[in-house]
N, C-alpha and C positions, 0 to 999 in steps of 0.2 A: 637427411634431416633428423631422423631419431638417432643419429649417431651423435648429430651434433649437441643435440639435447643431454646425453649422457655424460658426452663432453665437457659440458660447459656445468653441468650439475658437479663432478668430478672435480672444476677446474673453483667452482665457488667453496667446493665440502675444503679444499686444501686450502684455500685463504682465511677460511673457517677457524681452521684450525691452529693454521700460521698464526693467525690474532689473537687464537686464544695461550699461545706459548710464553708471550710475555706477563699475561695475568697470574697461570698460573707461576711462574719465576717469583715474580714480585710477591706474591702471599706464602712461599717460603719462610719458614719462622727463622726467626733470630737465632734460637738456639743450632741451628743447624750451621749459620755463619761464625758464629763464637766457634761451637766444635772446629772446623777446618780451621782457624787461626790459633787454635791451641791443640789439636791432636788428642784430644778427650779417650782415653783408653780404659779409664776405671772409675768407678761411680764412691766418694767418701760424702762423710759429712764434714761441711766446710761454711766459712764466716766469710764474709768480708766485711769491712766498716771504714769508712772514708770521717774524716774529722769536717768534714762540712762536704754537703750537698750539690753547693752553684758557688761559683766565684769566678774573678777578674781573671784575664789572658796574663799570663806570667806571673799570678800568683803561685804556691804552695799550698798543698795536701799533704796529712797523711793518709797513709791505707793501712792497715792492717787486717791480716790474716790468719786463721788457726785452720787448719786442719786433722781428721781424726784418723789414724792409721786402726784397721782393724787384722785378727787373726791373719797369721801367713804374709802377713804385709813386710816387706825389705825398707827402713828410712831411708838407708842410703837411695833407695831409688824414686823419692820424693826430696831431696836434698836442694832442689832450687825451686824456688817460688818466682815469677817473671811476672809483672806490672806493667799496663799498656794501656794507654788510652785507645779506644775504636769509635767507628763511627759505627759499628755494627759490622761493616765490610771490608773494613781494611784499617791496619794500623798506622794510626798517627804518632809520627815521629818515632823514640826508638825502647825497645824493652828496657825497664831498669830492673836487673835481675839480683834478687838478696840470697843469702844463706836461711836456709828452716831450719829453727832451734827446736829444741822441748823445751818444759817448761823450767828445768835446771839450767836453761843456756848453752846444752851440749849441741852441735848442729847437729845434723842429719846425717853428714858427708863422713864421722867418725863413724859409725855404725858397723860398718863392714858388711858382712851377709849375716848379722843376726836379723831374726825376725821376731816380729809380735807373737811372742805365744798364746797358746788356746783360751780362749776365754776376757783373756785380755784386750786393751785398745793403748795408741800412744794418739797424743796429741800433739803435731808441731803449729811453731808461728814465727810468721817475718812482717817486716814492717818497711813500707819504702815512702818516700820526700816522693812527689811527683809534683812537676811543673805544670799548671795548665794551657794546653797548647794555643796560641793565636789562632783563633778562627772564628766565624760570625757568630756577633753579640745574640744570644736567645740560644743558640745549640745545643742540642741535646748529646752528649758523649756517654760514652758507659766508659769507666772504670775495670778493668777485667785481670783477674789474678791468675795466673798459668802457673799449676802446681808440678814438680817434676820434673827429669831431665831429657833433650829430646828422643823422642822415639821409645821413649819408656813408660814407664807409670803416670799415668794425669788424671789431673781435673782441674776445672777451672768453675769460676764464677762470678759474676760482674755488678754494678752497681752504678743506676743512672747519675749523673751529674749536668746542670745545667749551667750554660758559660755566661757568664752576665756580660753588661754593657758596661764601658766604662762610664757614661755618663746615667746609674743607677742614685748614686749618691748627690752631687751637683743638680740634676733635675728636681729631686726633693728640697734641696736646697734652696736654686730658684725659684720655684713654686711658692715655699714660704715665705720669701724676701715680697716677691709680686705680690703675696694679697695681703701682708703688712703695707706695704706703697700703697696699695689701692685703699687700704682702710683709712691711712692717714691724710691722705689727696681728699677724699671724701668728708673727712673731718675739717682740715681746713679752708674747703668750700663751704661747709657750713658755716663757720664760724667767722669767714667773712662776709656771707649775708645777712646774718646776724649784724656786725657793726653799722 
């Protein structure tokens, strides 16, 4: 009997625990999912900038990017920038990956193995068209920039976007036509008990 008590104490402490495995999963930050989708290996300072916020499914974006190469730093091994829509956990649809220029328009990719000397910082930037993906109207996407080539030098960083409906515009639309109707219906009930 006290065996069983220990047992069953034991047997409730492990379902205890099991339940609490997906809580904690779930309050996992974000930042920790971007990392594994982008392989985050070195900390810059970096932009990103979307030319609009929220928009229709199969619309167009742009993005653009700068980032700041500091001391010791190789361009060459920041020479691709990769653009991706996420849901936070996985990527939707596919990388559109650019060239990183500076600000003369030299890319990154000529560089060779010089690096940033002491004291000094470079800045590159790319810029990519992104399509917004089909998927349900209200959604919240992030935007996320993957600086670097794989397995090398990275950073990344993202930037919410929300997906509209296509009936955002038409429902304003309707709207206003209905209580133009309603005013004038209104008006010409009056106006025939009046006669």
């Amino acid at each position: 009997m006290n065996f069983s008590k220990k047992g069953m104490v034991g047997v409730v402490l492990a379902l205890l625990l099991a339940g609490l495995m997906p809580v904690v999963y779930a309050q996992e930050s974000e930042d920790e999912y971007h990392d594994v989708l982008c392989e985050v290996e070195r900390d810059r300072e970096m932009t990103l900038t979307l030319s609009q916020s929220s928009g229709l499914p199969g619309s167009t974006i742009t993005a653009e990017m700068s980032i700041t190469l500091i001391e010791g730093d190789r361009p060459r091994g920041w020479r691709d920038a990769g653009f991706a829509w996420t849901d936070g956990h996985t990527i939707i649809g596919d990388w559109v990956i650019v060239s990183v220029v500076d600000g003369a328009g030299n890319p990154f990719a000529g560089y060779g193995t010089w690096s940033v000397p002491a004291g000094e910082t470079l800045t590159g930037y790319a810029t990519a068209t992104l399509t917004v993906p089909n998927v349900e109207p209200g959604s919240t996407l992030h935007v996320m920039v993957c600086v670097g080539h794989p397995h090398g030098p990275g950073d990344m960083h993202w930037y919410d976007f929300t997906v509209e409906s296509f009936m955002v515009v038409p429902e304003t639309i309707l709207g206003g036509i209905g209580v133009v109707a309603a005013l004038l219906g209104a008006t010409l009930l009056y106006a025939r008990r009046g006669i």
